[in-house]
N, C-alpha and C positions, 0 to 999 in steps of 0.2 A: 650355033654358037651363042647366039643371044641368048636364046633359053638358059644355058649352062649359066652363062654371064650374070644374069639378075638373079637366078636361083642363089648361086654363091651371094651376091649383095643379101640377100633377105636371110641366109645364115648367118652371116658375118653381124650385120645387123640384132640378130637375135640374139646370136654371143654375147656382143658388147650390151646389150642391154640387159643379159641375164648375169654379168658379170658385175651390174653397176650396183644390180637391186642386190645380189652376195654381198650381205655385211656378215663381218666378225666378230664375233663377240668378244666382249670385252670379258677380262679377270672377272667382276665383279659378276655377272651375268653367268659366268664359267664356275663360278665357286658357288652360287645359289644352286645350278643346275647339278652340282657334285655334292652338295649335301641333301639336295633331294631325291638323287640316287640312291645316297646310303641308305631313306630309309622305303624308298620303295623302286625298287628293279626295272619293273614293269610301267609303262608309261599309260595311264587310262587317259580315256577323252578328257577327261573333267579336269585330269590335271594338267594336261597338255595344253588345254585350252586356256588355263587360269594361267600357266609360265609363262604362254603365249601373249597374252597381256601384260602381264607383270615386267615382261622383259622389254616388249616392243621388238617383239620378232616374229615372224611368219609361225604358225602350228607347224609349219612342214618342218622348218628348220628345228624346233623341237624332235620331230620324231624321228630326225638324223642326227641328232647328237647324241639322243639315250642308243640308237642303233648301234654306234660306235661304240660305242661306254658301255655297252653290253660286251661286245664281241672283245674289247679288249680287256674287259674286269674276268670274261672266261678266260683267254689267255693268261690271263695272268696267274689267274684260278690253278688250269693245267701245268702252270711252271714251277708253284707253288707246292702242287700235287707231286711234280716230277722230278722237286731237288728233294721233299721229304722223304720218296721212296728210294730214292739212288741212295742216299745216306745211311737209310736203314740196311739197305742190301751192303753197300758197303763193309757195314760194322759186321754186318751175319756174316761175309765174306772172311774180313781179315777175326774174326770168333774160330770161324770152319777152318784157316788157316794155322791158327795156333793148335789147335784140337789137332789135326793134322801132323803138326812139328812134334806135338808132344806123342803122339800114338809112334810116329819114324822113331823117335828116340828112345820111345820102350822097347820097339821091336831091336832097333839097334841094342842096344842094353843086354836085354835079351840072348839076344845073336851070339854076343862077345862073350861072355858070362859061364863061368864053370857048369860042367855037364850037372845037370840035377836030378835026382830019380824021379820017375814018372808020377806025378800030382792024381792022388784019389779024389774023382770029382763026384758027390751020390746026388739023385736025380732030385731030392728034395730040397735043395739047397745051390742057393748062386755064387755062394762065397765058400772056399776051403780055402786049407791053410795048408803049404807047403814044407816039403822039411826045414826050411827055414823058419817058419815061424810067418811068413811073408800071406796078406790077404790077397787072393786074386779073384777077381771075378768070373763067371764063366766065359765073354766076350771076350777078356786079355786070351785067356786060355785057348779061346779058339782061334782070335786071330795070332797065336805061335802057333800052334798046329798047323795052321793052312799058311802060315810064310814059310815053316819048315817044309811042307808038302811040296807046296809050289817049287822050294828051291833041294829040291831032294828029284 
């Protein structure tokens, strides 16, 4: 039991003295270190060494602030990456969905629409003209064929 006893003192002890030497940086210390982020990412000896003076802080405690401030400039990076992509997909989304409404509402149109004689389609050519007068493409033309198919 006394082993256990003093072991625990000599942590406790360690705690409190690793907790006293933990200082915080100050704003001004924090805004130095954040504009020397901007212009280099990476922390080298040289500079690390030089903040580490300039500030009156441990080197160590430098190389755990840029650790952070890395790991969350990429998160930020990735959220950044992942509202621009959701936005675009979005827009191609609600694009595919009008394409969509508007292709139903030929076919509908279509559907409903006096019987019309059979459309001459010749193989060199993606557009004819029906007895109406009307341009259709070869792709309207097919997708009536094959809604008529499917529902015949």
């Amino acid at each position: 039991m006394n082993l256990f006893h003093s072991q625990n003192q000599k942590l406790s002890k360690h705690q409190n003295s690793s907790s006293s030497r933990k200082k915080r940086l100050t704003q001004d210390q924090v805004r130095l270190l954040e504009r020397t982020f901007t212009t280099s990412k990476k922390l080298e000896p040289e500079l690390k060494a030089q903040l580490a003076s300039q500030l009156g802080v441990p080197p160590r405690q430098i190389s755990i602030w840029y650790q952070n401030k890395r790991a969350r400039w990429k998160t930020q990076n990735l959220e950044l990456d992942y509202n621009t992509l959701h936005l675009k997909l979005e827009n191609k989304v609600a694009q595919l969905q009008e394409e969509l409404r508007r292709a139903q509402q030929m076919v509908f149109d279509l559907n409903r629409g006096p019987a019309q004689p059979p459309v001459n389609v010749s193989s060199n050519s993606s557009l004819d003209e029906d007895a109406g007068g009307e341009v259709l493409q070869l792709d309207e033309l097919y997708a009536c064929w094959y809604h008529e198919w499917i529902n015949s």
